[in-house]
N, C-alpha and C positions, 0 to 999 in steps of 0.2 A: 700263670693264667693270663690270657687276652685281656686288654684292659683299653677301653677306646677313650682317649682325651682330646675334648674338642680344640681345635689351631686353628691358624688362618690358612695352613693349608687342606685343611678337613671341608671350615666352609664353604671355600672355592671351590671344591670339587663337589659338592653338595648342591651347590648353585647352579655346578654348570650340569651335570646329571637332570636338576629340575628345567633347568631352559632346552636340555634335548627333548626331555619330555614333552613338556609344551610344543615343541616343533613339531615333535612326530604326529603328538594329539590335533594339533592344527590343521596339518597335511590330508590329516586320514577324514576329516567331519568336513573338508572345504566343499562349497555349496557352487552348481553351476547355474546362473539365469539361462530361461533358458525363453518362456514368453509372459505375457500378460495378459488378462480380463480372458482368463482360460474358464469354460461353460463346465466342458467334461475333457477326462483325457483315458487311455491304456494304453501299458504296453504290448508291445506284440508279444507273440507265444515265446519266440527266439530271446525276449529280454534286448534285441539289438535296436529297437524303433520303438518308439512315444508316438502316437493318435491323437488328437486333441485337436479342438474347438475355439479359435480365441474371437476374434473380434470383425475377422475375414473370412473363418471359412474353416473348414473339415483341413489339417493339415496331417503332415510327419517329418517324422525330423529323426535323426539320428541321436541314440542316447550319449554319443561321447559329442556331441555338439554338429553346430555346421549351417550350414540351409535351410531352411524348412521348406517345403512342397507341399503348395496348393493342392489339395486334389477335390473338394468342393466348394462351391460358394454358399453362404448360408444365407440367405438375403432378412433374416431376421437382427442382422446384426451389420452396423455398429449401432445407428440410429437408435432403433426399437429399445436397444438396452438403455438410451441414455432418457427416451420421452416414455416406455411404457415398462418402470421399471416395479411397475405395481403387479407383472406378471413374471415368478420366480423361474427365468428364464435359465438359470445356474443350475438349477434344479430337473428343469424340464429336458434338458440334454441329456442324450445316452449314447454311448460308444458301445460298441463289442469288435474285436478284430475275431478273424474267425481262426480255428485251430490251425489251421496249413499256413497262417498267417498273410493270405493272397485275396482276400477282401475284407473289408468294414462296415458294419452296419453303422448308422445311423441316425437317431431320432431328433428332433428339434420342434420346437413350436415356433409359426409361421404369425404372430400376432394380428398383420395386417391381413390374411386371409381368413383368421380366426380359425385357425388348425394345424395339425401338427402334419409333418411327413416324417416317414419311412423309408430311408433310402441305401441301397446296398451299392458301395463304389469298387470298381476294382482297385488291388493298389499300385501296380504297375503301370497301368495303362490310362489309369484316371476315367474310365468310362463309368458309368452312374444310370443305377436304375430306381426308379420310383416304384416299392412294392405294395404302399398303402399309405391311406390317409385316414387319421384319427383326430380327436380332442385331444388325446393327452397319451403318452406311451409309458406304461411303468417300468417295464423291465425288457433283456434281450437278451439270448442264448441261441448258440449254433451248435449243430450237430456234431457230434467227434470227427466227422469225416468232412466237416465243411462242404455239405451240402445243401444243410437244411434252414431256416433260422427261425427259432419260434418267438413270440413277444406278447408281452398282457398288455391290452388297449383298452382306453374307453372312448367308446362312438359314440359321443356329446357334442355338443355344438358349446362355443367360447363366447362368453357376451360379457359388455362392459357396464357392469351393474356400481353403482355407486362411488364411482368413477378405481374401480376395482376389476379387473377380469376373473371372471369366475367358469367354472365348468361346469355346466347344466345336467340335469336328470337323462342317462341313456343307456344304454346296454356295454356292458364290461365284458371282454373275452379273453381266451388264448388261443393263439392262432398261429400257424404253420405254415411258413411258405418259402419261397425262394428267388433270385434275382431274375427267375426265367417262368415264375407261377403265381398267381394271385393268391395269398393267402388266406386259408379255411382254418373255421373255426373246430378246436378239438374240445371244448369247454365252455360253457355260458357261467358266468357267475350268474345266482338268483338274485343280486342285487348290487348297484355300484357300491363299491366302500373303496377306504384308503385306510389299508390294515396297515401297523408298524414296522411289517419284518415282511413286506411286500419282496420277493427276490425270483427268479428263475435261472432253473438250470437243467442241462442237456449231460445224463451222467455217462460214463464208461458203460454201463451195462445197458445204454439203451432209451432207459427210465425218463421220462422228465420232471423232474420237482419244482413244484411252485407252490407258491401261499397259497394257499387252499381261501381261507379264513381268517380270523383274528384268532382262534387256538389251535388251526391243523395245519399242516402242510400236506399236498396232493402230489401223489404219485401214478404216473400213468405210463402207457405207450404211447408214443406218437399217433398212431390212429384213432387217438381217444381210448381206448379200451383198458381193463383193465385198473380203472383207479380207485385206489382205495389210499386211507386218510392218516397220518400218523399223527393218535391222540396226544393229546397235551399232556397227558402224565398215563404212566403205568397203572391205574388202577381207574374203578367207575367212579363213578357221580362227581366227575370232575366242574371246579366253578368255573359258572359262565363268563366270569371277567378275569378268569388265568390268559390272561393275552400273550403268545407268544410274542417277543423280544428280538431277538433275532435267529437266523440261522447260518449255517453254514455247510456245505459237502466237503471231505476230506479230500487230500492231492490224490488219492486212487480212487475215487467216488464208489466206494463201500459201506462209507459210512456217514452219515448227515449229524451233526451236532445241534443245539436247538437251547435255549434260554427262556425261561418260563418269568416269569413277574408272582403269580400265586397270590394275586388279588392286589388293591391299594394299597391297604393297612395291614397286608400281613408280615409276620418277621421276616422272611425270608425268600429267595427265589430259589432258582435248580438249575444248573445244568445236565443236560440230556445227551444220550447218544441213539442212533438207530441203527441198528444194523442191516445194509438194504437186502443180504441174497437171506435172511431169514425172518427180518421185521422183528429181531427181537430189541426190546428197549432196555438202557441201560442208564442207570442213574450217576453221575462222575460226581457232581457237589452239590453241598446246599446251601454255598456259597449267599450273601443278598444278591438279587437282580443281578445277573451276569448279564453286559453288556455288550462292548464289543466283541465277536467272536475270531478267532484266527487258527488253521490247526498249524501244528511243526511240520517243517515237508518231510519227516520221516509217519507222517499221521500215528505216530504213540504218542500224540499232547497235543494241549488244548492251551492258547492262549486267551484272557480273559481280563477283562474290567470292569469292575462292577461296584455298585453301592454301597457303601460303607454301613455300618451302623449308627444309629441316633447320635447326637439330635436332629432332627431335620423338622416338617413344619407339625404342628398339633395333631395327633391322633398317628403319626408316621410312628415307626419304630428303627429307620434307614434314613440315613442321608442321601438326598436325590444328586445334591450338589457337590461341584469338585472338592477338596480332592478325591478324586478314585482310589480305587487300589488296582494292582496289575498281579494276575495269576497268572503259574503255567501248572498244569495238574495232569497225568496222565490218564488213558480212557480211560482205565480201568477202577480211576480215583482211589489209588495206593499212594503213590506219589504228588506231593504237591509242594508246592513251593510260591 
């Protein structure tokens, strides 16, 4: 029979097996700088170029390193972040590169103008158009064909209220337009709000999804027509404070995933599926508050992080704070892990 007796020749190869290890593990998690005091950044569709915002201007760079290349100026920056940092300028930034990955959209807030722009650059050519000006820009989605680019605005005016900038009472939309067309509105919100799982998207089949709400998500045609709302759970008399969470569309945008809360105090949240060419709903877990959402690029799973269970503060029955937990759980909620 095999019989293993620890030597000094056993150590030393034990040693040195663990220092390749560590080598190889070192090699493979090594980190590239790449910039700093970045607003927002994406990558392109190709995965070969990074988009980003630092401190000069709308850039790109290549992801194996190198250059980077101006392609606008931001005149909100460097200044404005360091004297008016009372307005969440990090936040207010949004990229989108478009599918053919041959333009960028845009958004920034212009502090000293007291307004945000909209602006669509080419990426080749560095030419830049100004499609619109807002208060504030939530979201940004372009057409599958790279024609189109929709975005949820609010037309507010920005004032410096106790020594704080704030964004005033005005009309919230979504709107459709292009580097070559003024953008129209396909949607009026009834009222400005700042829902949690604020997101747009421009799907495969056409559809555009956006937060509706704080419990629905809205699905239309581009010409406005056709929207109807996907409820907050599969059955009636759903509560008024089940706030959608977040959402997500899968890599073939068939399917929307969606995270439910199911009030303050209650045990537990849900994760959702929808199915978009039949609208039917599907329930995957009932996981607490699923958080972040992510699918697998083969879209049979759901990635997830969500709230644990108690103790958390008085009357809770979830812990709101870290640690998390991290799922992966198939649509069809058989598998989970």
């Amino acid at each position: 029979m095999f019989s293993f007796k620890p030597n000094l020749i056993n150590i030393a190869f034990s040693i040195f097996l663990i220092m390749v290890c560590l080598c190889a593990c070192s090699k493979s998690v090594k980190q590239k700088y790449l910039a700093d005091q970045v607003a927002a950044f994406e990558l392109s569709p190709d995965g070969k170029q990074i988009a980003y915002a630092d401190n000069q201007g709308l850039k790109t760079m290549a992801v194996k390193g190198g250059k980077a290349k101006l392609l606008l100026k931001l005149s909100f920056l460097p200044e404005q972040w360091k004297k008016d940092a009372r307005w969440p300028v990090y936040i207010s930034t949004k990229i989108a590169w478009s599918p053919d990955g041959k333009k960028i959209a845009v958004a920034a807030v212009f502090l000293a103008e007291k307004k945000s722009k909209l602006t669509i650059v080419d990426v080749l050519s560095g030419d830049s158009s100004i499609v619109d000006h807002a208060g504030y820009y939530e979201a940004l989605a372009w057409s599958p064909d790279s024609k189109l680019l929709a975005w949820i605005a609010y037309y507010a005016p920005i004032k410096l209220i106790n020594g704080k900038y704030r964004l005033q009472q005005g009309r919230q939309e979504l709107l459709i337009g292009s580097s070559s067309s003024s953008g129209h509105a396909i949607y009026d919100y009834p009222r400005m709000t700042n829902a949690l799982a604020y997101r747009l998207s421009w799907l495969p089949s056409g559809d555009i999804a956006f937060s509706l709400n704080w419990t629905q998500i809205g699905l239309m045609k581009p010409d406005g027509s056709n929207l109807r709302a996907i409820p907050a759970a599969n059955k009636p008399g759903n509560r008024t404070d089940n706030w959608m969470l977040r959402w997500i569309e899968s890599p073939d945008g068939t399917q929307i995933a969606y995270s439910l809360a199911r009030g303050f105090h209650d045990d537990n949240g849900s994760l959702w599926s929808y199915i978009v060419s039949d609208g039917q709903i599907v329930k995957v877990s009932d996981q607490y508050r699923p958080l972040d959402l992510a699918w697998s690029q083969d879209g049979f799973g759901i990635w997830f992080a969500n709230m644990g269970p108690g103790p958390g503060a008085p009357g809770m029955r979830y812990n709101p704070r870290p640690p998390h937990q991290l799922h992966w759980i198939s649509t069809d909620g058989k598998r989970h892990r």
